[in-house]
C-alpha positions, 0 to 999 in steps of 0.5 A, a space after each residue: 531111731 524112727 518109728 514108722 507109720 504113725 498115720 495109722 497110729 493116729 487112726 488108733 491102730 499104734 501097734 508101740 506106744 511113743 513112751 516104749 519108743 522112748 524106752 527103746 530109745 534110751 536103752 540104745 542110747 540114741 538121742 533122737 526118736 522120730 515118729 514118720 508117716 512115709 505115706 503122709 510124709 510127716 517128719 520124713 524131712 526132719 528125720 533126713 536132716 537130723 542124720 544129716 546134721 549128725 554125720 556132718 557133726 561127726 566128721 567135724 564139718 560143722 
């Protein structure tokens, strides 16, 4: 799961704290939650290789 545009959480406009992402997170059964700035490009990286990683698991390539 990914939540976007924490460059303006950290300017103090978070419209969902990180602990309901995490809430969310769990309730989905997801096993990741990133937080991403596309404008800043923080995590961005991070997120792609995760799914990558993941499909690549799935489809017993690694």
């Amino acid at each position: 799961m990914v939540g976007n545009k924490i460059d303006l959480a950290n300017q103090g406009n978070r419209e969902i704290g990180l602990q309901d992402g995490e809430s969310f997170k769990n309730e989905l059964n997801s096993n990741l939650y990133f937080e991403t700035s596309a404008k800043e490009g923080n995590q961005i990286e991070k997120v792609f290789e995760s799914i990558t990683l993941s499909i690549l698991k799935a489809s017993n390539k690694i």
